[in-house]
LUMTI-544144 format. One record per atom (N, C-alpha, C, O): residue number from 0; atom name; x, y, z. Coordinates in Angstrom, 1 decimal, decimal comma. Layout:
SITE   k  a      u      v      w
SITE NUM CA      X      Y      Z
...
//
This chain:
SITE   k  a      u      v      w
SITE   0  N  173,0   47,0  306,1
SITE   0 CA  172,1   46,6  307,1
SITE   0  C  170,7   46,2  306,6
SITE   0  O  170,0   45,6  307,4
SITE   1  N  170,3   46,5  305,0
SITE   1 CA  168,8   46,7  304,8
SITE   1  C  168,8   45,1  304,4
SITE   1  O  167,7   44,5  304,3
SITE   2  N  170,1   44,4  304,2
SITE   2 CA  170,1   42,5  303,7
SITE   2  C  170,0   41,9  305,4
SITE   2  O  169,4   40,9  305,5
SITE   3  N  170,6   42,3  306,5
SITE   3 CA  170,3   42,1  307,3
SITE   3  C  169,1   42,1  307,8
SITE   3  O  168,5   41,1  308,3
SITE   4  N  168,6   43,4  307,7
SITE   4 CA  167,7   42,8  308,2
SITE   4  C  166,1   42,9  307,8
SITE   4  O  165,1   43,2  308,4
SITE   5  N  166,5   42,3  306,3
SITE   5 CA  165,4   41,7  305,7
SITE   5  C  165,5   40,1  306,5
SITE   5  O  164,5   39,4  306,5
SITE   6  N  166,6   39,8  307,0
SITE   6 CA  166,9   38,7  307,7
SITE   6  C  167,8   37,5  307,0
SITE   6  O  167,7   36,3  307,3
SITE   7  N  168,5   38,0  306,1
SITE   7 CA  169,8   37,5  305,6
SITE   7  C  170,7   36,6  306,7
SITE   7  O  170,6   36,8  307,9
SITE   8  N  171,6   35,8  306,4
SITE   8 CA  171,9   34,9  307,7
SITE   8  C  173,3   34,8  306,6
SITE   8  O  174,1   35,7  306,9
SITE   9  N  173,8   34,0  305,4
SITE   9 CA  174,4   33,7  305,0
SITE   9  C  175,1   34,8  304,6
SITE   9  O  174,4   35,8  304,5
SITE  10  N  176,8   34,9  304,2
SITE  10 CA  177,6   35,6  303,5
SITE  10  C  177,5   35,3  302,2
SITE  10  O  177,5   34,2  301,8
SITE  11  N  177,4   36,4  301,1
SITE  11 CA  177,1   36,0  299,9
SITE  11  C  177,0   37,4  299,1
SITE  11  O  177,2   38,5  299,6
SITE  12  N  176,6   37,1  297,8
SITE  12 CA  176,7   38,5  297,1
SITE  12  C  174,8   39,2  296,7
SITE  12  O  174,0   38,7  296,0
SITE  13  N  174,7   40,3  297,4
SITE  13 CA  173,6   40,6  297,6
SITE  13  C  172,7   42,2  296,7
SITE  13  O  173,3   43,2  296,6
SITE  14  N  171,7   42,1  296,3
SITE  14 CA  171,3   43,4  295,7
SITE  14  C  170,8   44,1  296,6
SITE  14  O  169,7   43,8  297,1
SITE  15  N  171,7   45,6  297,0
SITE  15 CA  171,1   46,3  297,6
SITE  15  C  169,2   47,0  297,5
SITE  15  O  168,5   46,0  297,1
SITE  16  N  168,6   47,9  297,8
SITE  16 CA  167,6   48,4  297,4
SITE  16  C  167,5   49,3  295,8
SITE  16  O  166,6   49,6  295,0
SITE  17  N  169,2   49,6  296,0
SITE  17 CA  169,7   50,9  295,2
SITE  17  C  170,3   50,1  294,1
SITE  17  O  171,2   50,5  293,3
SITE  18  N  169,8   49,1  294,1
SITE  18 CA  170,9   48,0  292,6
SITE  18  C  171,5   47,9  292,6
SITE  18  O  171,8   47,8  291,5
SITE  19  N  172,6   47,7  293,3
SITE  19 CA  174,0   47,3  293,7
SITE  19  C  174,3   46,3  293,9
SITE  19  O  173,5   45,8  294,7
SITE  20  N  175,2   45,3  293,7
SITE  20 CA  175,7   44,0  294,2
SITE  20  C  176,9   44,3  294,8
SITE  20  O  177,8   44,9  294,3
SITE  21  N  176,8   43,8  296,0
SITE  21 CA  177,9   43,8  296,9
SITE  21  C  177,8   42,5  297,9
SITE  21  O  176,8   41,9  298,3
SITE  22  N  179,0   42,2  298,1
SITE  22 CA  179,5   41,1  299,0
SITE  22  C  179,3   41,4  300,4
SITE  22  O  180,0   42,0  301,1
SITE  23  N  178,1   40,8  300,6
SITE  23 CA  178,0   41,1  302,6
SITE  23  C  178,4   40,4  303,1
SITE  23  O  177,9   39,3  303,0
SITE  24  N  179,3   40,4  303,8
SITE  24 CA  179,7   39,5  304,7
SITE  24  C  178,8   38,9  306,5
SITE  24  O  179,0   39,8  307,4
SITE  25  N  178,3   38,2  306,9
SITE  25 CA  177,6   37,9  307,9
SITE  25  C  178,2   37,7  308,8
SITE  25  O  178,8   36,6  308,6
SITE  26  N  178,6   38,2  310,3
SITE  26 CA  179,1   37,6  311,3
SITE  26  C  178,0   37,0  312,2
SITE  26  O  177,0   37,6  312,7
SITE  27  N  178,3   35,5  312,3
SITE  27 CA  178,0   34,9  313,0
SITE  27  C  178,1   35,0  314,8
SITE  27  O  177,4   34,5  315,7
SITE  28  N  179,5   36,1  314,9
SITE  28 CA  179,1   35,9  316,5
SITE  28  C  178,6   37,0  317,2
SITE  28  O  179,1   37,0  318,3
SITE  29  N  177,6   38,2  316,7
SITE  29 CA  177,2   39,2  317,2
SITE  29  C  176,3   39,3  316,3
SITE  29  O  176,1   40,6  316,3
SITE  30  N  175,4   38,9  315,2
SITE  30 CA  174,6   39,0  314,5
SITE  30  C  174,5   40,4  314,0
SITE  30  O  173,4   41,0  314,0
SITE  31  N  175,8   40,9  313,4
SITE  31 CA  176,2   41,7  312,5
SITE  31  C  176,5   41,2  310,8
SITE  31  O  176,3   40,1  310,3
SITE  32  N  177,1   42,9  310,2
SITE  32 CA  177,4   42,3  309,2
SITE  32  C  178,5   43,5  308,4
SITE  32  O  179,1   44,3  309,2
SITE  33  N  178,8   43,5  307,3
SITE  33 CA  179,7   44,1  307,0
SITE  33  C  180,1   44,2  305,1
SITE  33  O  180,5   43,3  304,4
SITE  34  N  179,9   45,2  304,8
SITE  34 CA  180,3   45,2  303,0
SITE  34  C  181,4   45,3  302,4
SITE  34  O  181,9   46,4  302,3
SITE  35  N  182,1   44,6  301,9
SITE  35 CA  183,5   44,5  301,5
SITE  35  C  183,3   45,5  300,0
SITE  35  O  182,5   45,4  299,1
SITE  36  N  184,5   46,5  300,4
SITE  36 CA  184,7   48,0  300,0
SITE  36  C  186,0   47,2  298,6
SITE  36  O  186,0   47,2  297,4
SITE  37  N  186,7   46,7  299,3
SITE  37 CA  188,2   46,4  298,5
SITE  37  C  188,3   44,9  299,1
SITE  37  O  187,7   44,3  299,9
SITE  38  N  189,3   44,7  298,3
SITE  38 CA  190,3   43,0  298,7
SITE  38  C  191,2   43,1  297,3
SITE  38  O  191,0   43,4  296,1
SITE  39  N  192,5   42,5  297,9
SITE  39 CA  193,7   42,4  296,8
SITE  39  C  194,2   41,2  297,3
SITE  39  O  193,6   40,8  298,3
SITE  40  N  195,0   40,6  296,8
SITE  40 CA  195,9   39,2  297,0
SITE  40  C  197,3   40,3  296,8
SITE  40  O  197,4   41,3  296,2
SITE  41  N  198,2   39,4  297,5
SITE  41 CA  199,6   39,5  297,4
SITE  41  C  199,8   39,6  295,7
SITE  41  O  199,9   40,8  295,3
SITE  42  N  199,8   38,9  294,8
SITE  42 CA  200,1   38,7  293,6
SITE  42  C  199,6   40,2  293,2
SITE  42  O  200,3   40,9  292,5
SITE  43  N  198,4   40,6  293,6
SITE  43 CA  197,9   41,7  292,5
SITE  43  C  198,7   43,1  293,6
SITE  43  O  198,6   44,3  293,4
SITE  44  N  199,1   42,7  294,3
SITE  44 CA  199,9   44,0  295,3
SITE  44  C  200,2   45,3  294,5
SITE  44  O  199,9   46,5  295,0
SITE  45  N  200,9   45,1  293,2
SITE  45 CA  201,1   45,9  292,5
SITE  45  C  200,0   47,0  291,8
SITE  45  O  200,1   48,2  291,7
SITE  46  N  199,3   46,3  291,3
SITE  46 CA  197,6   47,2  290,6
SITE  46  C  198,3   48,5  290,8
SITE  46  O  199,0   48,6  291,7
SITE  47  N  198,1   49,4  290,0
SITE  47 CA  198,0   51,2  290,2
SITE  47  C  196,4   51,0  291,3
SITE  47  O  196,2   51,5  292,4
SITE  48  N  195,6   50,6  290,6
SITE  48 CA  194,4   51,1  291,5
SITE  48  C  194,3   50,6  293,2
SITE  48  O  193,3   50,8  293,9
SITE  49  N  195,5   49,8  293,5
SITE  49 CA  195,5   49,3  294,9
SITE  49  C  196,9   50,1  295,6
SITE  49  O  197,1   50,2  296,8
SITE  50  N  197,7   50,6  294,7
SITE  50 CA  199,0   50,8  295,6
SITE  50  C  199,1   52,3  295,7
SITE  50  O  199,9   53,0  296,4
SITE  51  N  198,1   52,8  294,5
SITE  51 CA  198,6   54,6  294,3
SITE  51  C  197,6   54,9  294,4
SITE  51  O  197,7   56,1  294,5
SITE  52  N  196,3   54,5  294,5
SITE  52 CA  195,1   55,1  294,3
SITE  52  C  194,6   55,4  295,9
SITE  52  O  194,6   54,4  296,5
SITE  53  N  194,2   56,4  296,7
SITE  53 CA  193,9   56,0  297,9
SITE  53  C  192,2   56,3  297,7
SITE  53  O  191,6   57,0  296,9
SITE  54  N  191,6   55,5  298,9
SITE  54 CA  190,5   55,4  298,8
SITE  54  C  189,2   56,2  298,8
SITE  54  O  188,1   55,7  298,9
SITE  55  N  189,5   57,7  298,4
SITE  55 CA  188,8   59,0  298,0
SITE  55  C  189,2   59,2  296,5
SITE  55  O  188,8   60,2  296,0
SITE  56  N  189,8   58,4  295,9
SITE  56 CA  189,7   58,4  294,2
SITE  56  C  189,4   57,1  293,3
SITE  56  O  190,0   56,0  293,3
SITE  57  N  188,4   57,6  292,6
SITE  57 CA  187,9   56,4  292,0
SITE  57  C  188,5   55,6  291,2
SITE  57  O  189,1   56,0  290,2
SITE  58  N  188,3   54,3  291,4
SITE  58 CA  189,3   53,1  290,5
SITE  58  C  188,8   52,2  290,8
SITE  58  O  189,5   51,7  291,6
SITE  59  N  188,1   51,7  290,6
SITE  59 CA  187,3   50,4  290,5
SITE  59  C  188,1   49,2  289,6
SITE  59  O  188,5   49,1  288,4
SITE  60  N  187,9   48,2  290,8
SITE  60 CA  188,3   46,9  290,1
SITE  60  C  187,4   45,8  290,0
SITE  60  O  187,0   45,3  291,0
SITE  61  N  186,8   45,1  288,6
SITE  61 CA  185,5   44,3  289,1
SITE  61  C  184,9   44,3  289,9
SITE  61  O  184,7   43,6  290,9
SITE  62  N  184,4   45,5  289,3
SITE  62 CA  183,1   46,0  291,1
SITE  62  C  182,1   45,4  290,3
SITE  62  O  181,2   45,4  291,0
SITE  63  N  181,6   44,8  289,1
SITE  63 CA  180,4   43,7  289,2
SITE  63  C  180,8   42,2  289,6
SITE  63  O  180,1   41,2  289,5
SITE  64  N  181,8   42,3  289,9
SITE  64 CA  182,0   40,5  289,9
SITE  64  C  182,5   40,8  291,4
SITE  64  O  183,7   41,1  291,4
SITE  65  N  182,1   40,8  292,5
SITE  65 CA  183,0   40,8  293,6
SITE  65  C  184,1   39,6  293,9
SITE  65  O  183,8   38,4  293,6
SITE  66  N  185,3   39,9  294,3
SITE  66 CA  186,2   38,3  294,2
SITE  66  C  187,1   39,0  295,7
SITE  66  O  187,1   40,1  296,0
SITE  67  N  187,7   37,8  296,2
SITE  67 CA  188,9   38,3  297,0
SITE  67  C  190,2   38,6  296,4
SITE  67  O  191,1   39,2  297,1
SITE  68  N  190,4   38,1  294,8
SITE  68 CA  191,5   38,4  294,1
SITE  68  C  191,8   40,0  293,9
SITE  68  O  192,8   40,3  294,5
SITE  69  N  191,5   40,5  293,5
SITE  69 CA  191,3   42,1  292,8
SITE  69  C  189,9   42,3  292,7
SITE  69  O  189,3   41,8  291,8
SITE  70  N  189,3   43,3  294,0
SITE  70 CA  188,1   43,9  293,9
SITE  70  C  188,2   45,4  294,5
SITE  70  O  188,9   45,8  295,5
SITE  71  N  187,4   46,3  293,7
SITE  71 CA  187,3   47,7  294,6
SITE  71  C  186,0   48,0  293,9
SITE  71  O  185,7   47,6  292,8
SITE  72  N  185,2   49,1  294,8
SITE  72 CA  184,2   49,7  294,2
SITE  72  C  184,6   50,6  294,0
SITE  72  O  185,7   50,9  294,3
SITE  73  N  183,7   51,3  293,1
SITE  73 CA  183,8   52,9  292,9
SITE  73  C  183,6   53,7  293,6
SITE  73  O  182,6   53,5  294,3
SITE  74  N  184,3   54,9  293,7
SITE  74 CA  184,1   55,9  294,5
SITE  74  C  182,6   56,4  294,7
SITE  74  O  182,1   56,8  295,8
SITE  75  N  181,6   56,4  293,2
SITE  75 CA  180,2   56,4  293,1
SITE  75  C  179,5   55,4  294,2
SITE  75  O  179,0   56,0  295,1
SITE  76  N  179,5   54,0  294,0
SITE  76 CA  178,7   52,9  294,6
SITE  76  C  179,1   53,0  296,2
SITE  76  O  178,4   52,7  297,2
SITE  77  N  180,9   53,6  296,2
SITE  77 CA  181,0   53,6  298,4
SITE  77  C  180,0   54,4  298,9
SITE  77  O  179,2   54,3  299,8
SITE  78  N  180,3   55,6  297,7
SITE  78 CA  179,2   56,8  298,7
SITE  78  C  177,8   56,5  298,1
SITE  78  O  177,0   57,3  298,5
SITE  79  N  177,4   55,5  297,4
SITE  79 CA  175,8   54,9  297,5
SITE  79  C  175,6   54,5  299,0
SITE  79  O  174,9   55,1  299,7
SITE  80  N  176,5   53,4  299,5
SITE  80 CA  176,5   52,4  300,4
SITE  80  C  176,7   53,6  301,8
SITE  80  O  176,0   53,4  302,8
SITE  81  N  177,4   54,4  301,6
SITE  81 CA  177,5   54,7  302,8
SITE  81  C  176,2   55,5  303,2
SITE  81  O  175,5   55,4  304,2
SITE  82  N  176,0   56,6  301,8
SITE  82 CA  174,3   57,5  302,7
SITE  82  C  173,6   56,1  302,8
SITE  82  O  172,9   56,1  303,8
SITE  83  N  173,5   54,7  302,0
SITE  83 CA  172,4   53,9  302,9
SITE  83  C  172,5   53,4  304,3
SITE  83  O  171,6   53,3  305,1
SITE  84  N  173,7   53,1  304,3
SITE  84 CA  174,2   53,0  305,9
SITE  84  C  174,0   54,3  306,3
SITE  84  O  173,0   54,3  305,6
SITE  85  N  174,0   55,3  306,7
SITE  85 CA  173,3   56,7  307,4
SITE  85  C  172,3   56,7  307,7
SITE  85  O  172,0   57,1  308,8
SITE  86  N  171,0   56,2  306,3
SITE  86 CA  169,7   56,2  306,6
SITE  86  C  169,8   55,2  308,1
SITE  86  O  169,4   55,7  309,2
SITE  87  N  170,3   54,0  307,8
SITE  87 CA  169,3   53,1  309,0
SITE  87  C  169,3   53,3  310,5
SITE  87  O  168,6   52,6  311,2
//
């Protein structure tokens, strides 16, 4: 929320306050927004860290490079993201 609404408009990869790079995504039709936690492709379906890992254990997949191919954060940087989403 804090890229929002510093007044961010575009989807893109952004530095939190807390140092983080994460992929915000921007919706255009309610002037919201949203942080992409995970993304896999069919091809990577398999990963141990996408098919056995559930999302209370850490396994991070290029969490500095965000991509839609194979991404996850760390179980550290979700629970950064989420007490900052609490604050606002």
């Amino acid at each position: 929320m804090e890229v929002l609404r510093a007044g961010a408009t575009a989807s893109g990869i952004y530095e939190l306050s807390s140092s983080l790079r994460v992929f915000c995504y921007m919706s255009p039709e309610n002037g919201s927004a949203w942080t992409l936690f995970m993304s896999q492709s069919f091809g990577n379906r398999n990963m141990v860290e996408f098919y056995r890992k559930g999302l209370s254990m850490n396994a991070p997949v290029s969490s500095s490079q965000p991509n839609w191919q194979a991404y996850r954060l760390s179980l550290q940087v979700g629970s950064t993201i989420e007490q900052l989403a609490l604050q606002q």
